[in-house]
DRENMARVO-608607 format. One record per residue (C-alpha): residue in three letters; x, y, z. Coordinates in pm, 1 decimal. Each point is the difference from the previous one (the first is absolute). Example, Ala and Ser with C-alpha at 12.3 -4.5 7.8 and 13.67 -1.06 7.14 Angstrom:
BEGIN
    r        c1        c2        c3
  ALA    1230.0    -450.0     780.0
  SER     137.0     344.0     -66.0
end
This chain:
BEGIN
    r        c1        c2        c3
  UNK    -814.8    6894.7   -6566.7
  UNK     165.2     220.2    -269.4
  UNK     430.0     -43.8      39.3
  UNK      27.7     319.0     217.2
  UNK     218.8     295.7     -27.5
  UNK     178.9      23.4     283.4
  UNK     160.0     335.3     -13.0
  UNK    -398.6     165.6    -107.8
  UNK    -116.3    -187.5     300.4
  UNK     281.6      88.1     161.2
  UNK     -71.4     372.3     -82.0
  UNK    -396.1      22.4      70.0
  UNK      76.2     -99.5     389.1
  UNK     263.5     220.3      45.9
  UNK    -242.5     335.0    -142.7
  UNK    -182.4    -132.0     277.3
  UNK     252.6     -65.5     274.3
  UNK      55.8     375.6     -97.5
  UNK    -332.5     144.5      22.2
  UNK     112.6     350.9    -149.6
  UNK     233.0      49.3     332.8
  UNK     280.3    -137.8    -186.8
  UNK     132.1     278.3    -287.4
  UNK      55.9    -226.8    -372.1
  UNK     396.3     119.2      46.7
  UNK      51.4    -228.7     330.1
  UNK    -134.2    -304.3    -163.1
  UNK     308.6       9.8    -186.1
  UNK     158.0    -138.6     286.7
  UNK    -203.7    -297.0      43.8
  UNK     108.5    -338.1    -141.6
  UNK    -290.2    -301.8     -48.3
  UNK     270.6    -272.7    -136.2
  UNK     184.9    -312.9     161.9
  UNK     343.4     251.2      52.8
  UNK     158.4     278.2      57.1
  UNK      65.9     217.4    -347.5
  UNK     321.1     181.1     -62.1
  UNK    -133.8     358.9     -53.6
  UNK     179.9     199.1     251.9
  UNK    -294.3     149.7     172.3
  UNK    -182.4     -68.4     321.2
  UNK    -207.4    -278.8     -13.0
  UNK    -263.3    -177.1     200.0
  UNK      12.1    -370.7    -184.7
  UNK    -343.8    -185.3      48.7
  UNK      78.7    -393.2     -71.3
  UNK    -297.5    -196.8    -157.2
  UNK    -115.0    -308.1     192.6
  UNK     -77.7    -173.1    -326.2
  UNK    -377.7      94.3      24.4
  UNK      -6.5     137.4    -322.6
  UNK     186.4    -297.8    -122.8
  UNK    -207.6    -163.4    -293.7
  UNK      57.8    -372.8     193.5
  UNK    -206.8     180.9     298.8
  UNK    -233.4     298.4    -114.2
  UNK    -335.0     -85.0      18.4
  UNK      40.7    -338.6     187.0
  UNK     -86.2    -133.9     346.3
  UNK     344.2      54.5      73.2
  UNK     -44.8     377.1     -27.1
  UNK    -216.4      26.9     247.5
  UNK     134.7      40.1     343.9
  UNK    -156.7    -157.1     318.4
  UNK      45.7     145.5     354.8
  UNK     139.6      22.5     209.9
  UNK     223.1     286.4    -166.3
  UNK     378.5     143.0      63.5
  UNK      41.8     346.4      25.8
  UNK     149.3     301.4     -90.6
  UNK      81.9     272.9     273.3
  UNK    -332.4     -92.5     109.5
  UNK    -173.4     -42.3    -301.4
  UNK    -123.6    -263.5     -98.6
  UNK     189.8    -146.9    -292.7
  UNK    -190.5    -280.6    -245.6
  UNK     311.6     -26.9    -215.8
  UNK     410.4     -20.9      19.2
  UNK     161.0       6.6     349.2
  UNK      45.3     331.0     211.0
  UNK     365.3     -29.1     -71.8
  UNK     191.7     288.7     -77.7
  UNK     372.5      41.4    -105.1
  UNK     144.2     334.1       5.4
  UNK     300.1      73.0    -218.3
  UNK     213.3     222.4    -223.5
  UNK     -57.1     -12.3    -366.4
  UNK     237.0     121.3    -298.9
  UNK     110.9     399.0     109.8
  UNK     -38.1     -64.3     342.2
  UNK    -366.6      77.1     -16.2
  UNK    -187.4    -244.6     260.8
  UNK    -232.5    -256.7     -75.8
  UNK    -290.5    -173.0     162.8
  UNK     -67.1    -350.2     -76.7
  UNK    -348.6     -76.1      73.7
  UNK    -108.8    -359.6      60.4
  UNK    -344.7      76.2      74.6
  UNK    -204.0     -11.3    -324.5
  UNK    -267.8     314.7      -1.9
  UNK       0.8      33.7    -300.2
  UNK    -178.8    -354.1      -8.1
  UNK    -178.5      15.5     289.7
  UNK    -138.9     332.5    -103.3
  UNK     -85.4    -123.7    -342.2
  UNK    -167.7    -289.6     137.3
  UNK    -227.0     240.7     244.8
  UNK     -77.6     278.8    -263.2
  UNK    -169.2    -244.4    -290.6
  UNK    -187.8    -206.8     261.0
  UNK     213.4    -321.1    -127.3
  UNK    -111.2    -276.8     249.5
  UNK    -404.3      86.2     -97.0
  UNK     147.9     -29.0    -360.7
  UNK     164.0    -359.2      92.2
  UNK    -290.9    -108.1     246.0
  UNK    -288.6      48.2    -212.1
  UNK    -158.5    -300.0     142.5
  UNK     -49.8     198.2     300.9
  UNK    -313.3     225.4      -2.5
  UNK    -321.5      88.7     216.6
  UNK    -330.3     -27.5     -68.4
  UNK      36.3     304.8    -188.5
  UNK     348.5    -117.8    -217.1
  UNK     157.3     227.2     231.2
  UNK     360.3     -94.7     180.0
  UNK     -37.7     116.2     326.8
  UNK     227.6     174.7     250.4
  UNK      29.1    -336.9     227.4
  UNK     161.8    -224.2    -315.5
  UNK     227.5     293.0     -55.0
  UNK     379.8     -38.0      97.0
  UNK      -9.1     300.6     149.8
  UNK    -252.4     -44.2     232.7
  UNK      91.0    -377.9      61.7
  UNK     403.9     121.7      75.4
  UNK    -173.9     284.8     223.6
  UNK      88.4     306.1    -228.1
  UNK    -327.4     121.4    -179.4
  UNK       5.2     323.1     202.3
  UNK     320.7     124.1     -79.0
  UNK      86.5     112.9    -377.9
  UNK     352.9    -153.0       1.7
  UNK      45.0      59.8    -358.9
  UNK      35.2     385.0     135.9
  UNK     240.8    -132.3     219.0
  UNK     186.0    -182.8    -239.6
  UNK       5.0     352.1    -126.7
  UNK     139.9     181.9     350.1
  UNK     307.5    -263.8     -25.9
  UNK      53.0      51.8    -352.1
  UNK      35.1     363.0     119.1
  UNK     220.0     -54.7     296.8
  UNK     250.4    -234.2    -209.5
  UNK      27.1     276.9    -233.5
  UNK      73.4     249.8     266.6
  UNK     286.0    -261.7     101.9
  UNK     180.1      16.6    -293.5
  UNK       7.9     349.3       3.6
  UNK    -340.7      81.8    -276.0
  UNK    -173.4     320.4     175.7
  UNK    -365.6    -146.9      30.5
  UNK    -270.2     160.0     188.6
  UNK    -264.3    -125.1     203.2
  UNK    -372.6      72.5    -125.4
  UNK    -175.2     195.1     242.6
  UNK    -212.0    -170.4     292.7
  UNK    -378.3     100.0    -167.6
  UNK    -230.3    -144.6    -186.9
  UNK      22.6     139.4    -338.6
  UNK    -357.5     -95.7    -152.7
  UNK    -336.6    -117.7     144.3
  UNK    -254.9    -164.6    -213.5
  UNK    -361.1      57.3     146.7
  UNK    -197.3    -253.0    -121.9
  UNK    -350.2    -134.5     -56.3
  UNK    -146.4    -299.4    -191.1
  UNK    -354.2      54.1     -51.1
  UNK    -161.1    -374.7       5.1
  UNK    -303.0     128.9     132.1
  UNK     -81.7     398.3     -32.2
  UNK    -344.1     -49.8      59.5
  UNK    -207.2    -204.6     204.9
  UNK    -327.0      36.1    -219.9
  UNK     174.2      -9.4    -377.4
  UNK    -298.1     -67.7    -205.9
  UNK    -376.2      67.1      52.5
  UNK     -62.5    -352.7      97.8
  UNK     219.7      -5.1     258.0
  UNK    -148.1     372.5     130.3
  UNK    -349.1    -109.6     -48.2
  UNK      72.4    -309.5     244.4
  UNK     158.0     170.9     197.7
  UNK    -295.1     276.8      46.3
  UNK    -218.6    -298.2      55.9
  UNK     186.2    -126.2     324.5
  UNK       7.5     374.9      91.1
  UNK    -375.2       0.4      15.6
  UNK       5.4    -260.2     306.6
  UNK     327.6      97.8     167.1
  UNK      78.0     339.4     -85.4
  UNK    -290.0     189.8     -97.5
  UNK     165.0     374.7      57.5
  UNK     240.2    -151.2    -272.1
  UNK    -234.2    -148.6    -221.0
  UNK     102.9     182.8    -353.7
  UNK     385.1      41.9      98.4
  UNK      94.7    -260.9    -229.1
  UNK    -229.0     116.8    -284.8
  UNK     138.2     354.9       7.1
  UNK     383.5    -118.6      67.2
  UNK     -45.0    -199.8    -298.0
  UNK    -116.3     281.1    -180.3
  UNK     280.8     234.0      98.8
  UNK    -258.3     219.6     184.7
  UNK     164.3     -24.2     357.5
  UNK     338.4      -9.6     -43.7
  UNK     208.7    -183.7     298.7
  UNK    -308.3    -206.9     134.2
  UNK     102.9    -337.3    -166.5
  UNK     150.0    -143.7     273.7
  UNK     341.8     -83.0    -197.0
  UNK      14.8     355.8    -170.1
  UNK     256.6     169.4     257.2
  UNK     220.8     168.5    -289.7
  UNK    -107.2     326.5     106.2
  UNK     212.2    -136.4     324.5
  UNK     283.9    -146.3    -158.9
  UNK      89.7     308.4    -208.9
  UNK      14.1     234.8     254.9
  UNK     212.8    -197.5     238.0
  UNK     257.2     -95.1    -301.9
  UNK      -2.8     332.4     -79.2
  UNK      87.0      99.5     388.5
  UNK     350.4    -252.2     -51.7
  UNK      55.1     181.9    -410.8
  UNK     -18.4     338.7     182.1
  UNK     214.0     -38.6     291.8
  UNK     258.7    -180.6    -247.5
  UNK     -69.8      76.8    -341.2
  UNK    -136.3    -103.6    -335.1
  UNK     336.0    -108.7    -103.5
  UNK      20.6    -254.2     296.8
  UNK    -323.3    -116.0      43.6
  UNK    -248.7    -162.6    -260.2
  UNK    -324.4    -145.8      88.0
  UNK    -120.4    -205.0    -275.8
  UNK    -368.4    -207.7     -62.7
  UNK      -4.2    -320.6    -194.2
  UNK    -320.5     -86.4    -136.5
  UNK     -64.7    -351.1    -147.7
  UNK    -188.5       3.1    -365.6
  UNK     -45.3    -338.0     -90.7
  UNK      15.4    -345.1     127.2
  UNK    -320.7    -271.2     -30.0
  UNK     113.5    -207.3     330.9
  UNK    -207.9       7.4     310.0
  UNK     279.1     160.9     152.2
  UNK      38.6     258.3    -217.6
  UNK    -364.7     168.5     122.3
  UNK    -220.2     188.0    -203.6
  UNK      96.2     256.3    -330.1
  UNK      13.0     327.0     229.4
  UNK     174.5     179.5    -241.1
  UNK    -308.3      69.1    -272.5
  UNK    -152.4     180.5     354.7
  UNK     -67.2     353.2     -46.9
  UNK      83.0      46.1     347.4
  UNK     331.1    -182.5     -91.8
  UNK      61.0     302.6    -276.4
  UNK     -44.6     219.1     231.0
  UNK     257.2    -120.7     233.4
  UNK     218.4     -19.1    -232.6
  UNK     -39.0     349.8     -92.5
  UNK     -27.3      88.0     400.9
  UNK     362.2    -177.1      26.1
  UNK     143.0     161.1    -271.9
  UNK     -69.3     308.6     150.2
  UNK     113.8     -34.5     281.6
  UNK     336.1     -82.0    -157.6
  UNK      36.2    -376.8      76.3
  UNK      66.5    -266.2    -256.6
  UNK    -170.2    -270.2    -199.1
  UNK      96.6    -365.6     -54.1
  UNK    -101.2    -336.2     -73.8
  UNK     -78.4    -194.3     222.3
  UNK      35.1    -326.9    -252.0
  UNK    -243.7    -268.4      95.9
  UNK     -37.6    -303.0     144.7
  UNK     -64.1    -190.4    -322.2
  UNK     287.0     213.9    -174.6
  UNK     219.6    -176.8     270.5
  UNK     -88.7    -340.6    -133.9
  UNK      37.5     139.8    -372.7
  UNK     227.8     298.1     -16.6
  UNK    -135.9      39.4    -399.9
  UNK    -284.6     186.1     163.1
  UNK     226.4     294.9     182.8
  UNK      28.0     191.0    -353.7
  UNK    -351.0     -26.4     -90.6
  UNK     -72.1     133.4     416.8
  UNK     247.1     276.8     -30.1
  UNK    -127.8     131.8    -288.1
  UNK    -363.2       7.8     105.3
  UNK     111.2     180.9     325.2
  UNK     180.9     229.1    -228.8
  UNK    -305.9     102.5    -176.6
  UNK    -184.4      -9.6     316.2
  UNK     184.7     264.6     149.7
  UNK     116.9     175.7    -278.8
  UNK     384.9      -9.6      79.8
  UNK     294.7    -197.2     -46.5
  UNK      -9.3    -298.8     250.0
  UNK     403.2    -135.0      95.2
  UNK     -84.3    -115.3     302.0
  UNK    -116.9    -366.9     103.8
  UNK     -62.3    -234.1     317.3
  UNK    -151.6    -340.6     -62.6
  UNK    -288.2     -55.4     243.7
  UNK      49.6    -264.5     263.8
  UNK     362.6      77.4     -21.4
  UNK     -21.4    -271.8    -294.2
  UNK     301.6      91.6    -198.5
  UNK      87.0    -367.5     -39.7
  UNK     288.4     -19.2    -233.7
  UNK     258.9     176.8    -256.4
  UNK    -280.8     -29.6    -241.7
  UNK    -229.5     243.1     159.7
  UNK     302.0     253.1       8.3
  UNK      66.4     -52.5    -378.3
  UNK    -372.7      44.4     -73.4
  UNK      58.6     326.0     225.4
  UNK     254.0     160.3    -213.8
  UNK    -137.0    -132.0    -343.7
  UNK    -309.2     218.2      94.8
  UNK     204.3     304.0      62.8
  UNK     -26.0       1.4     410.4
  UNK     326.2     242.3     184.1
  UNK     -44.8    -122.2     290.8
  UNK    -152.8    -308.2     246.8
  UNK    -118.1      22.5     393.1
  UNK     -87.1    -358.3      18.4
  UNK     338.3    -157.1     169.5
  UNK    -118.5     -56.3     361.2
  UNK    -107.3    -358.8     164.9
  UNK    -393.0      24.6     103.5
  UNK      85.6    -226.3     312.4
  UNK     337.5     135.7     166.0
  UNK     153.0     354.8     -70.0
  UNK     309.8      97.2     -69.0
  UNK     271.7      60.4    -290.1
  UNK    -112.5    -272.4    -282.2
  UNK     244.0     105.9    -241.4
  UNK     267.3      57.1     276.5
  UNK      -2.0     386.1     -73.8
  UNK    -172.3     288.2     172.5
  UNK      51.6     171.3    -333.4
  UNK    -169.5       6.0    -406.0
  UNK     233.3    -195.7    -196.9
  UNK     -23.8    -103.6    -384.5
  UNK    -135.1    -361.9     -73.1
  UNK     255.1    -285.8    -123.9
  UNK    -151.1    -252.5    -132.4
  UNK     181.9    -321.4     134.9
  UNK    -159.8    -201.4    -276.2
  UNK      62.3     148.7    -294.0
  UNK     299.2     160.7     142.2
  UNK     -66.1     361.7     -61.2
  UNK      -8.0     371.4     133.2
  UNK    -431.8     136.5     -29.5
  UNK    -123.1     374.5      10.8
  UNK    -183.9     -72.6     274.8
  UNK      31.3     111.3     399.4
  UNK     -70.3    -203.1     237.6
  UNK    -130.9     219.4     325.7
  UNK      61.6    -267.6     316.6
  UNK    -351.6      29.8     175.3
  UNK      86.1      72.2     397.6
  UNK    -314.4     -52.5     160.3
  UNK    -329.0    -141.6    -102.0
  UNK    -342.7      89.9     258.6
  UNK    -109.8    -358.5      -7.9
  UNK     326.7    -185.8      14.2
  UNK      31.2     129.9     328.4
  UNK    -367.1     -74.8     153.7
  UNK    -163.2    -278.4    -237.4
  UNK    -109.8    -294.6     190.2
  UNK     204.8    -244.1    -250.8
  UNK     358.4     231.3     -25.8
  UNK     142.5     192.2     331.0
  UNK    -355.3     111.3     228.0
  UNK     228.1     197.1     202.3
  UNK    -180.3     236.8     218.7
  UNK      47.4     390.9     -14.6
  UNK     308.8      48.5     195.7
  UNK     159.0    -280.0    -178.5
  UNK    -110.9     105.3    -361.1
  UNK     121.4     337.3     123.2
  UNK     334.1    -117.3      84.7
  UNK      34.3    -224.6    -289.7
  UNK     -39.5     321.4    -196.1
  UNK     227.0     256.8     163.0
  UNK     281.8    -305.6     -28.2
  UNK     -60.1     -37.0    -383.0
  UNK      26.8     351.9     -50.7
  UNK     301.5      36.9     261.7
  UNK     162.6    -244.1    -272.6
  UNK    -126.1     247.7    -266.0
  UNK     130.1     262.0     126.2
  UNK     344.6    -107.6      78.2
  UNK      94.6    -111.4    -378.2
  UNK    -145.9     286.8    -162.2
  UNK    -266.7    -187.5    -158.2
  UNK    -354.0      86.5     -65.0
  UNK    -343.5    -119.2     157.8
  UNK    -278.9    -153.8    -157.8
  UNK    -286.9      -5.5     178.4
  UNK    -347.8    -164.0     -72.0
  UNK    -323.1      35.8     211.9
  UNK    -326.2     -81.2    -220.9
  UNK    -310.5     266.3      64.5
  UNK    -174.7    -302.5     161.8
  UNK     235.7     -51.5     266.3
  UNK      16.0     405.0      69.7
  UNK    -409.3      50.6      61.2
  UNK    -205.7      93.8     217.7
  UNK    -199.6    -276.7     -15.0
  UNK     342.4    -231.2      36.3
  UNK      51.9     227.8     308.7
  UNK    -279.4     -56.3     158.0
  UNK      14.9    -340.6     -77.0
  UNK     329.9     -16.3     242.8
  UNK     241.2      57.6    -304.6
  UNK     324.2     144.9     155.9
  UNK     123.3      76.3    -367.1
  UNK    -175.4     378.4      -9.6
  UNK     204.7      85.8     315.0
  UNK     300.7    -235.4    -136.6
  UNK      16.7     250.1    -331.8
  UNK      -7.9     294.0     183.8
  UNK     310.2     -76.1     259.0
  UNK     205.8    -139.5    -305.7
  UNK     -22.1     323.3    -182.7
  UNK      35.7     262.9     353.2
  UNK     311.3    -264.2      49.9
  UNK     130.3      99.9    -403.4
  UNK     -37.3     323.9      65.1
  UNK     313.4      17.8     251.3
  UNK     172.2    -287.4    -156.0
  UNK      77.3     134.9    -344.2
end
């Protein structure tokens, strides 16, 4: 790695630690350095624990191991939760912290140990939630990099800096949908198939594929529920308002892997849709594929096809699978002009990956610099919670899972990001003993009183 500036580091994870609650005036009085300065001020004096040190940075050695110390019951992955309290030059006081947040915060916010431990992937090159020190030291549901943030407050308050709490709501929530599948018949040879198993098993239904293919009977493909999912989004964006609730689509256009599916996007019913979503005031993004994953070069040439597609800007992105592997797919992000990313959840566990319930700038621990693009922490993804191979909790545990996530949400001021994918929210997935159409529909009666 790059020799690192400490004090831009230094910087990036305290904008976090801040999260807009803290005003630019009060950082003044906040010290990232081995001592005490002699500015006669109030001061809250964070000490390094040489993680940023160039002997350690981006070694094994920077890595910490459970089980962890803490900090007034947070769990603290660098420095000891030491603190001195003292009078500095004027007779201002003075907090000496020993516990490094600064670092452990840092270390949380750029994913660092998926950086280090690239030899550890899934099938998919994913790192999963299981090899993640925060699941493994038993904190992947709590964002303690927001409270990192509450203590930074508090100290402040101590030495006498007027700080204010943010309030107890959740200031954003991200609807959102990634369309792998929009339709169950996609091409003519798939309808025309599907029309011939009809003539033995389903007779009444024999030319329902046929005409849903041809956009004549609009909601009968079995996977085409968007009628659905706009009008209950739009139930949660009226009670709270536009401002404060987004629901956005991400459609893939490209990929040539298996997993990637068929081209949808060429689909005149897919136009339509697009035009249908527009309408109804939701947003567009990518949804960059699964071959994109394994070669970010293809992201621009995606983004810009979507673009045309849809005929407006595209800024937003989630890689499919969740496959946002390494720093390189970020940097291929932002070279293509991309705002903003939803991708930073674990498929297998939930929880805070970047140890934040809140959007937060990219650093790039690499090459050791600030990006222009957000990254939106992803609360709670439909399948993480039910799929045979991550949680397969049942409905009253998926539903408790999810009011404790957003509980943790809620109580830092963050924002929610939610995805459920049209599949998961059908009829047919209903029918099919699916608890995820019921699932949707509690989550967003249970936002509506807790913004």
């Amino acid at each position: 790695m790059k020799t690192l500036d400490q004090q831009q580091a230094a910087a990036h994870a305290l904008e976090a630690l801040c999260g807009g609650a803290v005003a630019s005036e009060a950082l003044v009085h906040v010290v990232y350095g081995p001592g005490a300065s002699a500015r006669p001020m109030p001061e809250v004096v964070i000490v390094p624990s040489g993680f940023f040190a160039d002997e350690m940075y981006g070694t094994p050695a920077s890595l910490p191991a459970p089980p962890l110390g803490q900090i007034e019951g947070t769990p603290l992955l660098f420095g000891s939760p030491r603190v001195e309290r003292l009078t500095g030059p004027g007779g201002f006081p003075r907090l000496i912290v020993h516990a490094d947040i600064v670092a452990s915060a840092f270390f949380l916010l750029t994913r660092f140990e998926e950086v280090l431990r690239r030899e550890v992937r899934d099938e998919h090159g994913r790192f999963t939630g299981r090899e993640s020190l925060p699941f493994r030291a038993g904190f992947l549901h709590r964002p303690i990099v927001d409270e990192y943030g509450a203590l930074l407050r508090q100290w402040l308050r101590e030495v006498g800096v007027e700080m204010a709490e943010p309030p107890a709501e959740i200031r954003k929530v991200y609807l959102t949908h990634d369309l792998d599948e929009p339709w169950a018949w996609p091409n003519f040879r798939m309808a025309v198939k599907s029309t011939l198993r009809n003539f033995r098993r389903r007779p009444a239904a024999l030319l329902e594929p046929l005409f849903s293919h041809w956009g004549w009977t609009e909601g009968r493909d079995p996977n085409d529920c968007f009628s659905w999912i706009l009008a209950q989004d739009a139930t949660l964006r009226d009670a709270l308002g536009a401002r404060r609730v987004e629901p956005v689509f991400f459609f893939r256009a490209g990929g040539d892997d298996p997993k990637d599916g068929y081209d949808y996007l060429r689909n005149r019913r897919t136009k339509n849709l697009i035009r249908k979503i527009r309408d109804a005031g939701a947003g567009i993004g990518l949804h960059s594929s699964y071959s994109a994953g394994i070669d970010p070069g293809r992201i621009a040439a995606e983004k810009a096809r979507l673009s045309e597609v849809s005929g407006c800007p595209c800024r937003f992105n989630r890689h499919h699978f969740l496959a946002a592997r390494e720093p390189e797919d970020l940097n291929a992000l932002e070279t293509a002009g991309f705002t903003d990313d939803f991708t930073m959840g674990y498929a297998d566990r939930p929880g805070f990956r970047l140890g934040t319930s809140r959007a937060v700038r990219w650093f790039d621990p690499v090459a050791l610099r600030p990006s222009n693009v957000t990254l939106h922490p992803l609360t709670i993804m439909e399948c993480t919670l039910d799929g045979e191979k991550y949680m397969h909790l049942d409905f009253e545990e998926a539903r408790a899972a999810c009011f404790a996530l957003l509980g943790e949400v809620r109580k830092h001021n963050g924002e929610a990001v939610l995805l459920w994918h049209n599949t998961a929210l059908s009829e047919q997935a209903a029918a099919s003993g699916s608890y995820q159409r019921r699932l949707y529909l509690e989550v967003l009666d249970h936002l509506k009183g807790a913004l």
